[in-house]
C-alpha positions in Angstrom: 0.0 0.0 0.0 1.6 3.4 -1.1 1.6 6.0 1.8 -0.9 8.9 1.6 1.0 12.1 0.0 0.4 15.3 1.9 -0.9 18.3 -0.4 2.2 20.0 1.1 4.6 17.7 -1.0 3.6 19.8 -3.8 6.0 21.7 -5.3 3.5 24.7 -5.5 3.3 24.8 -2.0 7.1 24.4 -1.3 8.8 27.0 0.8 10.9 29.5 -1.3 13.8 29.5 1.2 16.7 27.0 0.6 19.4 28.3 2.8 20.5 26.0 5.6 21.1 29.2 7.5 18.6 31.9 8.4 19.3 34.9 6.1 18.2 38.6 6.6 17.1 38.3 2.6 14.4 37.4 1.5 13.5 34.9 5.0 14.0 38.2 7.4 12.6 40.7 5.0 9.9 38.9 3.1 9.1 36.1 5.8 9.2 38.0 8.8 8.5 41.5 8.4 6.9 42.4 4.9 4.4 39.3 4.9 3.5 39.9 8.9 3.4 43.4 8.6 0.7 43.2 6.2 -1.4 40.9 7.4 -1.3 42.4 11.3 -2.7 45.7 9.8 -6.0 44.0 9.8 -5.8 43.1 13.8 -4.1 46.2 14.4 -7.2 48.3 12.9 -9.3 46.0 15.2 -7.2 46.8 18.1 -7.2 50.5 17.4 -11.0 51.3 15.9 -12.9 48.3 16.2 -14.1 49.6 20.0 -14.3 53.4 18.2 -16.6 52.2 15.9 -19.2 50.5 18.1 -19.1 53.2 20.5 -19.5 56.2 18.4 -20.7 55.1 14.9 -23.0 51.9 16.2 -23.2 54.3 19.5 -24.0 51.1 21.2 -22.5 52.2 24.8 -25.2 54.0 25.1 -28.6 51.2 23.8 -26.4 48.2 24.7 -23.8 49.3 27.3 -23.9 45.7 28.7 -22.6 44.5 25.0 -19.5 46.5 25.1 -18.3 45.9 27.7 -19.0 41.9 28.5 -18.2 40.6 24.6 -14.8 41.2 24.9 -14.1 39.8 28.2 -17.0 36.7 27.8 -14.9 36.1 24.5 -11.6 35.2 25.9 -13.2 31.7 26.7 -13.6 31.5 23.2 -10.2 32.7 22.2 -8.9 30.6 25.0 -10.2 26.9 23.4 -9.1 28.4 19.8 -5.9 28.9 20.8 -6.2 25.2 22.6 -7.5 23.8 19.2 -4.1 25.9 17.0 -1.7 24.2 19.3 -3.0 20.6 19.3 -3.4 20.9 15.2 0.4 22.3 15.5 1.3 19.2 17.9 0.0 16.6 15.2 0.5 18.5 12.5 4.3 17.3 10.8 4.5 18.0 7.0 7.0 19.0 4.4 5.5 22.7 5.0 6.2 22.5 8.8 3.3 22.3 11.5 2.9 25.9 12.1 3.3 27.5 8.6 0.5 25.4 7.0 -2.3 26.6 9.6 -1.1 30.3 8.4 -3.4 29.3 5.2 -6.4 28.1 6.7 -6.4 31.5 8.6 -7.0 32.8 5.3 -10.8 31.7 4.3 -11.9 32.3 8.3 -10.3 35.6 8.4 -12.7 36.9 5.4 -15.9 35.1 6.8 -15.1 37.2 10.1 -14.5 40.1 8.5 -17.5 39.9 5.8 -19.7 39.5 9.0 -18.6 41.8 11.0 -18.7 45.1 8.8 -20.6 43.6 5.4 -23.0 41.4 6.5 -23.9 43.1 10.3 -27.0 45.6 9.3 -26.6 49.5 10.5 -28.4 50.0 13.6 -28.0 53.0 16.6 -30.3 54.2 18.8 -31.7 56.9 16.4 -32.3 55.5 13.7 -32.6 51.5 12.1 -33.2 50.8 15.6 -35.3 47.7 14.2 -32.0 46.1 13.4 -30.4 46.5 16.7 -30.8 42.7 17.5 -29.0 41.5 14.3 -26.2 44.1 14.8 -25.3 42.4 17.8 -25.7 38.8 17.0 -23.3 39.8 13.8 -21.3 41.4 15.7 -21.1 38.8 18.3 -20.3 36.0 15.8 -18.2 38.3 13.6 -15.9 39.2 16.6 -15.3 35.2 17.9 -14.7 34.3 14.6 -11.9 36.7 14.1 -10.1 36.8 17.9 -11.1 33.1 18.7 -10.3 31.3 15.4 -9.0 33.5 12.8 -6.5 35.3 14.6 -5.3 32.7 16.6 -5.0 30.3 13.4 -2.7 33.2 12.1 -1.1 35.0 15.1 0.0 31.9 17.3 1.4 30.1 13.9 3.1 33.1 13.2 4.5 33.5 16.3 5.8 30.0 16.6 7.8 30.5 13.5 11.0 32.0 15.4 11.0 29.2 17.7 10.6 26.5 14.7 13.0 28.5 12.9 16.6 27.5 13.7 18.8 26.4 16.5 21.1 29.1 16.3 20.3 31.3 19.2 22.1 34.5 17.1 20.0 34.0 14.3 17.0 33.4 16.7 17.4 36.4 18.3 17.9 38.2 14.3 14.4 36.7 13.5 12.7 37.4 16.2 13.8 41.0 16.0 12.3 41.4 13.1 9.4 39.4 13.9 8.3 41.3 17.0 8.7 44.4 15.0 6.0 43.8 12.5 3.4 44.5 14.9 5.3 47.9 15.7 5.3 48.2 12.0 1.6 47.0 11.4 0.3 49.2 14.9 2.7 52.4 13.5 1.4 52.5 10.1 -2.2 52.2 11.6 -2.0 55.1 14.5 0.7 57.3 12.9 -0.4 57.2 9.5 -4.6 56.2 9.9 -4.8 58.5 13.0 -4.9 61.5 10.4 -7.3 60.0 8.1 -10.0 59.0 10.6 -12.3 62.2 9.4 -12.7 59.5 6.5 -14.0 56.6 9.0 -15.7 58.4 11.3 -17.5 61.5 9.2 -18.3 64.9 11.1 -21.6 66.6 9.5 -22.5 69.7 8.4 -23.9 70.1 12.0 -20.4 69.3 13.7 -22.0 65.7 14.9 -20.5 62.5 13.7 -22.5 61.6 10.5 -23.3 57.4 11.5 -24.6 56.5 8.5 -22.0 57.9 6.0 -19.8 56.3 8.6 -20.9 53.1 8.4 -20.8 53.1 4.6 -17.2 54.3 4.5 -15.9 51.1 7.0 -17.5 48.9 4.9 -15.5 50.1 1.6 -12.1 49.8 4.0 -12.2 46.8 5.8 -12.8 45.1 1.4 -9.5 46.9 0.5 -8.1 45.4 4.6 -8.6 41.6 3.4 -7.1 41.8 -0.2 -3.6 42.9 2.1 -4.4 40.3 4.7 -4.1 37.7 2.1 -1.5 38.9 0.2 0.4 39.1 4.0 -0.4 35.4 4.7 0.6 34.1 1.5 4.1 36.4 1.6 4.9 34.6 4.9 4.2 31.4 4.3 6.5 31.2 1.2 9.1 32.6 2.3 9.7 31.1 6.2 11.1 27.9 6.7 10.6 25.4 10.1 14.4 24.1 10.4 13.7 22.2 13.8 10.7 20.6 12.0 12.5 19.4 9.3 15.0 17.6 12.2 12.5 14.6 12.2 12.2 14.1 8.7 15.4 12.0 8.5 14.6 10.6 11.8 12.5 7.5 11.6 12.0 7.0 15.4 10.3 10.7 15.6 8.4 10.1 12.4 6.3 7.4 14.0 6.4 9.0 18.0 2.7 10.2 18.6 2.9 14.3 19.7 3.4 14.4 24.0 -0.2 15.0 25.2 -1.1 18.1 26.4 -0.6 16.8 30.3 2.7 15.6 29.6 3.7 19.2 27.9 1.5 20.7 31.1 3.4 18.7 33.6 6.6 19.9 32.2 5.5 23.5 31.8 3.8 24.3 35.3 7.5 22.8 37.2 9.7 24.8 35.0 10.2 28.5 36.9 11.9 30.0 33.8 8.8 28.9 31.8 6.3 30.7 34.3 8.5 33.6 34.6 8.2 34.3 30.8 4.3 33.1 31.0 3.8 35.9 33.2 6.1 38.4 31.4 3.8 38.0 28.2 0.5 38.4 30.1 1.8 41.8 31.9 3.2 42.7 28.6 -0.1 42.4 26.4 -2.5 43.7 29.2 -0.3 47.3 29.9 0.4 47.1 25.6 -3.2 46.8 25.0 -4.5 48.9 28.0 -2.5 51.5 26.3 -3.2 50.9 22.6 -6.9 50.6 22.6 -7.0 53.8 25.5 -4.4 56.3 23.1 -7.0 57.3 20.7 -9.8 57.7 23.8 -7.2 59.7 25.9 -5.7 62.2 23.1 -10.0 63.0 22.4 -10.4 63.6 25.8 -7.0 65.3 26.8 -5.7 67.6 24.0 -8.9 69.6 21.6 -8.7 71.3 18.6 -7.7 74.7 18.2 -11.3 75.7 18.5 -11.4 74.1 21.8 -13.7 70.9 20.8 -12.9 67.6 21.1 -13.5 65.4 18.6 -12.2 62.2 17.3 -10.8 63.5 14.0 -9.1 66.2 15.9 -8.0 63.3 18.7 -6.4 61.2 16.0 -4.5 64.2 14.9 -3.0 64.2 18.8 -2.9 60.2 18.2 -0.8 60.2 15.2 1.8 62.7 16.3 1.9 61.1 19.3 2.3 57.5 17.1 5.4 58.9 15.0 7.0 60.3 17.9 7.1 57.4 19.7 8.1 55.5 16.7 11.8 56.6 16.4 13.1 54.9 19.9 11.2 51.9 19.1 12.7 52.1 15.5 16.0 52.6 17.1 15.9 49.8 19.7 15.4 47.6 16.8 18.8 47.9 15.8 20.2 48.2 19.0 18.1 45.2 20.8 20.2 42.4 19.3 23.8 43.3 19.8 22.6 44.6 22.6 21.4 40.9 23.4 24.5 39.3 22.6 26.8 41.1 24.5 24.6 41.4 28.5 21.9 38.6 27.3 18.1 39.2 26.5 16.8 38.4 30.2 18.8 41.4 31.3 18.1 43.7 28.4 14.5 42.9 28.8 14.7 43.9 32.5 16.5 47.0 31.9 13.9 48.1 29.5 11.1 47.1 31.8 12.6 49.4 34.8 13.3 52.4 32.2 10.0 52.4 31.0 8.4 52.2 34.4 10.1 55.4 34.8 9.1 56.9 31.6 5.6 56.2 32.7 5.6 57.7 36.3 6.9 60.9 34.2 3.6 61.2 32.6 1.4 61.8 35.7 3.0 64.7 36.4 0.7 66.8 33.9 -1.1 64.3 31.9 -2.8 67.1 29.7 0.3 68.7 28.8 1.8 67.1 25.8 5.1 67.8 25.5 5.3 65.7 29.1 3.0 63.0 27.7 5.4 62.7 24.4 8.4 62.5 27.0 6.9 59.5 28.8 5.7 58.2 25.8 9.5 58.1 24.2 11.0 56.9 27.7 8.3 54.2 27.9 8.7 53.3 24.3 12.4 53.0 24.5 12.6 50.7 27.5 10.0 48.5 25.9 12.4 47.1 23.1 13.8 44.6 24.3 10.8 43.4 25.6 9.4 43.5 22.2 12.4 42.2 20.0 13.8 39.8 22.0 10.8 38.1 24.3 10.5 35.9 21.4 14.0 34.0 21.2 14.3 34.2 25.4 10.5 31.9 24.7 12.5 29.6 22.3 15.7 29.0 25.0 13.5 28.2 27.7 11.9 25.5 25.1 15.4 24.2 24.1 16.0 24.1 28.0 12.6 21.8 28.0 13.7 19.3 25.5 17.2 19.3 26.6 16.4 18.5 29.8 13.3 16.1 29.1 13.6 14.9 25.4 9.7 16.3 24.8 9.3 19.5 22.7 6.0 21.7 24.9 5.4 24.1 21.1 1.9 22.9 21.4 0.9 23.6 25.0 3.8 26.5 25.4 2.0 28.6 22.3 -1.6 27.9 23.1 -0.9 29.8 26.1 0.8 32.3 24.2 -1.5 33.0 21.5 -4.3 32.9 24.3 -2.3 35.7 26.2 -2.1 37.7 22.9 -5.2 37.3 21.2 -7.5 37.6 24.4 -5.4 40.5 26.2 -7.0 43.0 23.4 -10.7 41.6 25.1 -9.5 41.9 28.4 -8.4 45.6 28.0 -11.2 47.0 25.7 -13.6 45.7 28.5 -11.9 47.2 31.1 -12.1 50.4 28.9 -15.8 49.9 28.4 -16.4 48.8 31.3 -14.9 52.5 32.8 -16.2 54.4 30.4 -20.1 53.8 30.7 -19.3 54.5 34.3 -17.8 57.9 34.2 -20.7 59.1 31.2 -18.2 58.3 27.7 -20.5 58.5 25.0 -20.3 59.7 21.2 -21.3 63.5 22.1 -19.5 63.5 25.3 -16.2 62.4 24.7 -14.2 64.7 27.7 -14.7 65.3 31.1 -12.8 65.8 34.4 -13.9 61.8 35.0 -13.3 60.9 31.3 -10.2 62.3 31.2 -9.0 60.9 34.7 -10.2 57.7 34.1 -7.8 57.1 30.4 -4.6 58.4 32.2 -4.8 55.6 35.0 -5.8 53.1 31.8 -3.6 54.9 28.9 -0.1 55.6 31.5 -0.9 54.0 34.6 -1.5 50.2 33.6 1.7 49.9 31.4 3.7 51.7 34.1 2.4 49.2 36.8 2.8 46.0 34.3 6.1 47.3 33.2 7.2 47.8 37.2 6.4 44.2 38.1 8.6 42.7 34.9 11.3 44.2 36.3 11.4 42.7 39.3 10.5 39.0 38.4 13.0 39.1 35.3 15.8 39.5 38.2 15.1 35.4 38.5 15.6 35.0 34.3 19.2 32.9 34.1 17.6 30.4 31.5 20.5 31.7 29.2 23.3 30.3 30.7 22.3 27.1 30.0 21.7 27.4 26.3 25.0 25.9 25.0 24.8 22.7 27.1 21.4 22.3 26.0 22.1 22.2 22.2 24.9 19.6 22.8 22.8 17.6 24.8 19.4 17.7 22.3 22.3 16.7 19.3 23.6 13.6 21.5 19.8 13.0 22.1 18.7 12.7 18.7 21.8 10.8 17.2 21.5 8.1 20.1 17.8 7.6 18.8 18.4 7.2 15.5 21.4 5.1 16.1 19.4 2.8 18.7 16.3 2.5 15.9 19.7 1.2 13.8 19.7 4.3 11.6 22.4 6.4 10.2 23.2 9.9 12.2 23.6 12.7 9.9 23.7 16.0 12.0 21.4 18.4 11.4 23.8 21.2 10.2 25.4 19.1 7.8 21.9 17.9 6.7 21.0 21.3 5.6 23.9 22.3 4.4 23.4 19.1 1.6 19.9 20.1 1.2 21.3 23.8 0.4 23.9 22.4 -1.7 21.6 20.5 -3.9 19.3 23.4 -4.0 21.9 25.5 -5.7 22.9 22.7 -8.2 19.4 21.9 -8.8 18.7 26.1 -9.3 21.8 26.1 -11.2 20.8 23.8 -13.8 17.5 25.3 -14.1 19.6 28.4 -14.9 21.6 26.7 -17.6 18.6 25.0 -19.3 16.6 28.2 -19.7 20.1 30.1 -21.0 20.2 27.2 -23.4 16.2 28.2 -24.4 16.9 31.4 -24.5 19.9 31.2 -27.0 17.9 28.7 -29.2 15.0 31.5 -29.3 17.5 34.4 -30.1 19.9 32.7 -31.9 22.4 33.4 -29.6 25.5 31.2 -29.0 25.2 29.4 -25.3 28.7 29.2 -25.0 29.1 33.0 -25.3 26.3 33.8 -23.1 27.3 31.5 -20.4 31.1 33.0 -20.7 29.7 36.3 -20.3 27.4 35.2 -17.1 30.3 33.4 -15.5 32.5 36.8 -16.4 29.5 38.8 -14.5 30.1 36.1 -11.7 33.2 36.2 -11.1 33.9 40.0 -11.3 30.6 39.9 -8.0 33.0 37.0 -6.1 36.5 39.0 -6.3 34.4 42.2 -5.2 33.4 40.1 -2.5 36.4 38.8 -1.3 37.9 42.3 -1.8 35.7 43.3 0.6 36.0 40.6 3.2 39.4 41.6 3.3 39.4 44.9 4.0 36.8 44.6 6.6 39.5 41.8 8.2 42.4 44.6 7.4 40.6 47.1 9.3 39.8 45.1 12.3 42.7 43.8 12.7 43.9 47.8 12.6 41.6 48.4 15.6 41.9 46.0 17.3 46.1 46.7 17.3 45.6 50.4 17.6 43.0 49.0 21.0 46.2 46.6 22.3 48.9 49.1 21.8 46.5 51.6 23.4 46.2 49.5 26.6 49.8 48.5 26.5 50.9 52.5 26.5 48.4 53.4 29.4 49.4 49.9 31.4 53.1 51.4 30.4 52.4 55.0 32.3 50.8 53.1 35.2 53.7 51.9 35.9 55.5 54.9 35.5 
């Protein structure tokens, strides 16, 4: 009987990386940052207008208060058991495409049902007017909002983020992905609130009588969130073509791990709940998403009720104006802890960069209650807060992926499944846990669509919009003084090698190390693309009428003048290092020389 082929053997749906190694080009650029980019923009307008929407378009805060503010905590239960039901598919899941990257295309087809019920399908209703429709609205928007945060979005978000972990062994290149990684949702959340902020008078429409016109509205979201799910797609399909699951691909000349059954989710649990590191970086993650969140879906809610226009009204297109100066502010010392998070990591560690950060922007934050409706102070705390938080947003990723290396070192069981269902459950359901705490605040101080600022109002955003990341970022810093997982990450490596090679030797296999593995596999990549190369140069000529030889002459010419350029280059990079680093000795030797003096 011939063994069942999975779809993923086809070629069509074959990764576009070959390289054994990770590679900035085109796996970091395309793979982790332009495909992710686009496809978070979707969540990130959720994160950022979704609540906006309801509140002053749908107005429903004010004819179904209860709604607001219960759907997005009731739903974490839902997000919670999607998130359950990603990371069991990713446990049994072992094809040629991975078991994470080929749940980034079923995310596709649920993300447009959500999305089509949410904003096409879900009828206009308010309290003034279609107020027949009320009860659809909210069962669309009830089953619209699940299907996006409790089975689209984790489908997408925990796959994605279990990428970086799937990705490679090499901690340096880890810790280069998951840079890049973690700063697609900066990008995704920057382009939305620095560059959408000022084009909100489009989504939410002020009429001629200065009130916000809800039907034109209404009519305008539905024409954006169409033009929202031809990028989300495009996004997906970016990342999944160009990522690659190295780790994965470990089993694949293993025949003892091809036939082991995935650890069950007790086993993973058991291992989990007695690991300290694990729980430290389990509670890192939910303190990081609830202030990130608090703050994200509060910014737009606190610059409307802080800072007016110049006429003295507030307003939401005058408050994104506030939001998106605020947004591009605040993006330059995140944009600058990018490059400065990974060497950073790799010369103190990421636990201690991350707990730097975490005190720095505790500071930052206690800054901005000194005059929370001044802005200049609020954009001082903002940049102070935003700069500490870079490591905890670059690097959080590859510290997750040690501690999981530390797992299987130590117990010969990989936890991906259970480890990233709690993740993505974290993620996913902190944006419900924050927007009903917002909600929830709100209809108690008197927030509705005509009165958007008040004494209350506006003390009730700082303590959500400052005060809850300053708190969450205050506690990080003291439990990431216990984070020494890192020390142990050599041994482990050595010790999951010997592992793995005294399997395959005891199921009377033959041991080929992983590196060298995928170094072959590149190998024969390049030969194979090679000839491909030749063939179509060979087509070409007979086409033209060109002479192959010639052509090829003239290729290999091209070639060779790109590798002595190279190598030119290596060298004087060497030369001049090797400068420094003598101009550095005799330095030292002169002042060690006047010492003794």
């Amino acid at each position: 009987m011939s063994k069942h082929k999975s779809i993923f053997e086809n070629p069509i749906l074959s990764t576009k990386v070959k390289s054994a190694r990770a590679k900035i080009f085109p796996e970091g650029g395309l793979g982790y940052f332009i495909g992710p980019t686009l496809a978070l923009l979707t969540n990130s307008v959720l994160s950022s207008y979704f609540n906006k929407y309801l509140t002053d378009v749908l107005n429903m805060n004010v004819w179904a208060s209860w709604f607001v503010t219960w759907l997005p905590v009731v739903s974490v239960i839902f997000v919670v058991l999607g998130n359950i039901l990603v990371g069991r598919l990713m446990d049994r899941n072992r094809t040629k495409a991975g078991k994470a990257r080929p749940l980034l295309l079923i995310s596709i087809p649920i993300a447009v049902l959500a999305l089509l019920v949410l904003f096409i399908i879900s009828p206009f209703a308010n309290d003034v007017i279609n107020t027949e429709y009320q009860v659809t609205a909210l069962v669309c928007v009830a089953i619209g909002y699940n299907l996006w945060f409790a089975v689209a979005y984790p489908f997408y978000y925990t796959s994605h983020a279990a990428l970086v972990n799937l990705s490679t062994r090499s901690s340096k290149d880890r810790s280069l992905l998951a840079t890049i990684s973690n700063a697609t949702a900066l990008a995704a959340m920057g382009l939305v609130n620095m560059i959408g902020s000022f084009f909100l008078g489009f989504l939410f429409v002020q009429g001629a009588d200065g009130k916000l016109d809800a039907q034109l509205s209404y009519d305008r979201w539905k024409i954006f969130i169409i033009i929202l799910l031809v990028v989300n797609v495009i996004g997906v399909l970016v990342e999944y073509y160009f990522t690659r699951e190295r780790i994965t691909e470990e089993s694949f000349g293993k025949e003892t791990l091809e036939v082991k059954k995935a650890a069950s989710v007790r086993e993973q649990a058991k291992i989990c709940f007695k690991d300290k590191f694990w729980w430290i970086i389990i509670v890192f993650f939910f303190l990081y998403q609830l202030g990130g969140m608090m703050k994200n879906v509060s910014q737009l809610y606190f610059c409307t009720a802080q800072f007016p226009g110049e006429d003295g009204i507030f307003s939401t297109a005058q408050g994104g104006i506030w939001n998106g100066t605020l947004s591009i502010i605040g993006a330059v010392p995140t944009a600058l802890g990018m490059v400065i998070a990974w060497p950073l990591s790799n010369k103190i560690g990421k636990g201690k960069a991350i707990l730097f950060g975490a005190a720095l922007s505790a500071i930052g934050g206690a800054i901005g209650f000194i005059a929370p409706d001044n802005f200049v102070l609020v954009v001082v705390s903002f940049v102070i807060k935003a700069l500490g938080s870079t490591p905890a947003m670059y690097l959080s990723l590859a510290l997750l992926a040690d501690i999981l290396d530390h797992q299987e070192a130590k117990h010969r069981i990989r936890t991906d499944g259970f480890t990233m269902t709690i993740y993505g459950a974290i993620m996913a359901g902190m944006t419900g846990i924050a927007t009903g705490i917002m909600n929830g605040v709100l209809a108690g101080v008197g927030y509705d669509a005509v009165n958007v600022s008040s004494d209350a109002i506006r003390t009730a955003l700082t303590w959500i919009f400052i005060g809850g990341e300053t708190i969450c970022y205050a506690v990080i810093a003291v439990i990431f003084i216990f984070m020494k997982v890192e020390k142990y990450t050599d041994e482990d490596h050595r010790t999951i090698v010997e592992n793995q090679k005294a399997e395959v030797e005891a199921s009377g296999g033959v041991w080929e190390d992983p590196a060298d593995r995928l170094k072959r596999e590149e190998e024969e990549a390049d030969a194979a693309a090679e000839a491909q190369r030749k063939e179509e140069l060979k087509a070409k000529c007979a086409k033209k009428g060109l002479n192959f030889e010639e052509e090829e002459a003239k290729y290999q010419a091209v070639q060779e003048a790109k590798r002595k350029a190279a190598e030119e280059k290596a060298a004087a990079k060497k030369k001049a290092a090797e400068e420094k680093a003598e101009a550095k000795r005799k330095a030292a030797e002169e002042k060690e020389n006047n010492k003794k003096k």
